[in-house]
SELODO-228909 format. One line per 3 residues: number of its first residue (from 1); for each residue y negated, z, x negated of C-alpha. Coordinates in steps of 0.5 Angstrom, whole numbers. Layout:
BEGIN
NUM) Y Z X; ...
END
This chain:
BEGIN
1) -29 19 107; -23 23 102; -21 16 101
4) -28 14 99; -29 19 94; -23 18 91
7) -23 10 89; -31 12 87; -27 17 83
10) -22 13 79; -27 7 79; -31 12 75
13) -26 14 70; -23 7 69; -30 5 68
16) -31 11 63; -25 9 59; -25 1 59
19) -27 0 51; -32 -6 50; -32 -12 47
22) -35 -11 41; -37 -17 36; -34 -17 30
25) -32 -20 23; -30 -19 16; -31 -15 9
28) -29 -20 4; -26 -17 -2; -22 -21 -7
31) -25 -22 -14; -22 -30 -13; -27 -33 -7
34) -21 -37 -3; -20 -38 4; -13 -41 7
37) -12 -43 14; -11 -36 17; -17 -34 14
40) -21 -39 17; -19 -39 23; -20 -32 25
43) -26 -33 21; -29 -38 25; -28 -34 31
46) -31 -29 29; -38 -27 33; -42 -24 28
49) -45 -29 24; -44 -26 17; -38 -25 12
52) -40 -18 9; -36 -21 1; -36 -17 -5
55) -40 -19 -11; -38 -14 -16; -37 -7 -18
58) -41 -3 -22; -39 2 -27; -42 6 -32
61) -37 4 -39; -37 9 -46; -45 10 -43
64) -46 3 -42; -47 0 -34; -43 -6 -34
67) -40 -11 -28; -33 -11 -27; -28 -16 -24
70) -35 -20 -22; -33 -25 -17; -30 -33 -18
73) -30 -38 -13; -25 -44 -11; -26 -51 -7
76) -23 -48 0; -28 -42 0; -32 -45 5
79) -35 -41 12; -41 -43 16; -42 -36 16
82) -48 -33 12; -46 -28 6; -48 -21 5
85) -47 -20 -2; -44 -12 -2; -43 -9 -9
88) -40 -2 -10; -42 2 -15; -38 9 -17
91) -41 16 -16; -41 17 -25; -46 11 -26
94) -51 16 -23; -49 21 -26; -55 23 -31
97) -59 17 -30; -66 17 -33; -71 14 -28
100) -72 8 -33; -65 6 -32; -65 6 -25
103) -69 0 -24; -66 -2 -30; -60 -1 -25
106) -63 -5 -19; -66 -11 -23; -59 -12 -26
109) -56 -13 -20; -59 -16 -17; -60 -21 -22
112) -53 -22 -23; -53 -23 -15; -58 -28 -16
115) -53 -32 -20; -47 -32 -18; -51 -34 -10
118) -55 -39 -14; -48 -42 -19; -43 -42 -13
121) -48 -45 -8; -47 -40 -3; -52 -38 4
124) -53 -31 4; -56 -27 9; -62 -23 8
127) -59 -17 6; -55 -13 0; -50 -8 2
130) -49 -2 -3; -42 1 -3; -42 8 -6
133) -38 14 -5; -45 18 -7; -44 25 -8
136) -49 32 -7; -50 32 -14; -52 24 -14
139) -56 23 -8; -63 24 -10; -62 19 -16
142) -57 14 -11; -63 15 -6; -69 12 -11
145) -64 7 -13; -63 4 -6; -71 4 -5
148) -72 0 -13; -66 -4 -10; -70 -6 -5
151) -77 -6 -8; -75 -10 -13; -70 -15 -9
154) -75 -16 -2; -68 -16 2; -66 -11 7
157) -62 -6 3; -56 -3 7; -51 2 5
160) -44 5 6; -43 12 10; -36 15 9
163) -33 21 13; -36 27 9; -43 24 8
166) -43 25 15; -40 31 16; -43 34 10
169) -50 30 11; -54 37 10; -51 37 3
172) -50 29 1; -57 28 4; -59 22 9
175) -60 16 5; -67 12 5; -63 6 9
178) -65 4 17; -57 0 17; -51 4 14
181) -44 2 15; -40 7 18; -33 7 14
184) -28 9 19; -21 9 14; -19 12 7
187) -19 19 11; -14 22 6; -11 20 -1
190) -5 16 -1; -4 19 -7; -3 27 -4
193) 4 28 -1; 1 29 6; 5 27 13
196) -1 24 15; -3 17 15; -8 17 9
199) -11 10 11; -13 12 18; -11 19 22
202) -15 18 28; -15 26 29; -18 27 23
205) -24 22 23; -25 25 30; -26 32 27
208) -31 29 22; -35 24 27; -36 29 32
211) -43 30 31; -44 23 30; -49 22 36
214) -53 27 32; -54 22 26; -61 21 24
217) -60 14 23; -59 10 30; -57 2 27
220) -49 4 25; -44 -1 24; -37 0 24
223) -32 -3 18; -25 -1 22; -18 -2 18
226) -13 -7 18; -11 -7 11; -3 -4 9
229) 1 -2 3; 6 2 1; 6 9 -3
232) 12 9 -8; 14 16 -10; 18 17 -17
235) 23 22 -18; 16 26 -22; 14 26 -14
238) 9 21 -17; 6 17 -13; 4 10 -14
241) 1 4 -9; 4 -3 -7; -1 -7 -4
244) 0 -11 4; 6 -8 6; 9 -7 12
247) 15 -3 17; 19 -11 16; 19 -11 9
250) 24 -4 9; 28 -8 12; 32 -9 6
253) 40 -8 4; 38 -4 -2; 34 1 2
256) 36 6 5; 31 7 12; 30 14 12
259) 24 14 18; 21 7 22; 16 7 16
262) 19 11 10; 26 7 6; 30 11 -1
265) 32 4 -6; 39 5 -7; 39 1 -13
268) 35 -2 -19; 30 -8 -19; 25 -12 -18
271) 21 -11 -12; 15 -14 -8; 13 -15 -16
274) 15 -9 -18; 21 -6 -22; 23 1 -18
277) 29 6 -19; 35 7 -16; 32 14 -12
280) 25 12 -11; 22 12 -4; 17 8 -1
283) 13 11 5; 9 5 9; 2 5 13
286) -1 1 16; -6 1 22; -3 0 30
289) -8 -5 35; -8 2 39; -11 7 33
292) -16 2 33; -17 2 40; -17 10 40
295) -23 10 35; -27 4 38; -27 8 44
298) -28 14 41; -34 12 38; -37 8 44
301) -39 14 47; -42 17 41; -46 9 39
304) -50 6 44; -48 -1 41; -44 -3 34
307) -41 -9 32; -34 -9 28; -34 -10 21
310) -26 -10 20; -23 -9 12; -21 -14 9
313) -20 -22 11; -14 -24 9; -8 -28 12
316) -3 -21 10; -7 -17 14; -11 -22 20
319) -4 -26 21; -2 -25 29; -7 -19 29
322) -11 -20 37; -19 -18 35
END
């Protein structure tokens, strides 16, 4: 009878344990819409039928909304998967925002999404996605901005949720949305000299997630990172980024490895595209498939079901990852 409880008991736990099999797919978030090999391949084994692809950015320029960096297209961008236009919009567009511009706002993005689906012959999905770092002072005005988004569109409008909008939610408010995206990354700035890991410290979402179960919005979806980079710091202590490097690419006999992740430059060159002195150090972050798996696990308990929305689709980033 022992023996039977104990099996139970380990049953029990394991089966507690196990993390599940979550559909998944992409962010798309180059200005130049392209797919090579790699990026299609994993793509078309993707289980969500959507690619969540960025359209533009929204910024507020000497009084002046104005789109930035608004997407081009090439021949090889082709995908079976349904495009959900996403738009970022910084937190200072809203800021002293008349109720005039705000369906302004609203009718020009969409608009413009409009436009560049029509131009490029693009299958979108019945959604728009809005990216924003909302803050307490900007809430109300972002929240009247969502709902004439969707009036004026007649899509399905989603937003991001970053980590202290849940925290915080009584201060940054809940936002008039029924789906949002939970942004599990960017839990400190890389530009801040931390020992953390400023992509993903999982004991820092956790801390942050802790009460997510309590969240008044129940669709969540969860954008997990598997972007990388390095943080170059001068001789000021300034600190600048290099995008998409790795732990291999320190490997260099001009380096001086100080850590695993972290490499002092011994002499004066061009690297990874750019010119870095003698002295400079190198710190890379990148995200292990067993900090993802942590998060997944962590979440399941809180979430009765989410899909994977992995940031971002592209062949430095997916090439030999396991989804």
């Amino acid at each position: 009878m022992k023996r039977l409880l104990a099996l139970w008991i380990l049953f029990f736990i394991v089966s507690c344990s196990k993390k599940d099999d979550h559909a998944h797919t992409f962010y798309y978030w180059k200005t130049n819409l392209r797919l090579d090999r790699e990026e299609k391949k994993v793509l078309d084994q993707s289980s969500v039928p959507y690619l969540y692809t960025r359209f533009f950015d929204v910024d507020k320029i000497n009084g002046r909304f104005q789109p930035v960096a608004v997407i081009t297209k090439d021949p090889s961008f082709q995908t079976e998967k349904q495009i959900v236009p996403t738009v970022f919009i910084t937190n200072q567009t809203l800021f002293n925002i008349s109720p005039g511009e705000i369906r302004f706002l609203a009718e020009r993005i969409y608009q413009l999404i409009q436009k560049k689906t029509k131009e490029y012959h693009l299958k979108t999905a019945n959604e728009i996605q809005i990216d924003c770092d909302w803050t307490a002072g900007t809430r109300n005005d972002y929240f009247k901005f969502l709902k004439e988004l969707k009036k004026i569109s007649g899509k399905e409008v989603t937003c991001t949720l970053r980590l202290h909008q849940v925290k915080d939610k009584k201060q940054t408010g809940i936002p008039p949305v029924e789906k949002v995206y939970l942004m599990c990354y960017s839990t400190s700035s890389p530009l801040e000299k931390s020992d953390k890991n400023s992509i993903l410290d999982v004991g820092v979402l956790k801390s942050y997630l802790s009460k997510i179960e309590d969240y008044p919005i129940k669709k969540i979806e969860v954008a997990l990172p598997i972007y990388s980079w390095g943080i170059v710091t001068n001789h000021l202590e300034k600190h600048r980024l290099i995008n998409a490097l790795s732990k291999n690419d320190l490997n260099n006999p001009d380096f001086k490895k100080i850590t695993e992740n972290e490499a002092e430059i011994l002499k004066d060159g061009f690297y990874f595209g750019n010119y870095l002195n003698k002295g400079f150090r190198i710190k890379v972050e990148e995200i292990s498939p067993e900090q993802l798996e942590d998060v997944i696990l962590f979440l399941q308990k809180k979430i009765p079901h989410f899909n994977i929305i992995y940031y971002q689709l592209d062949s430095k980033f997916v090439l030999d990852r396991q989804f």
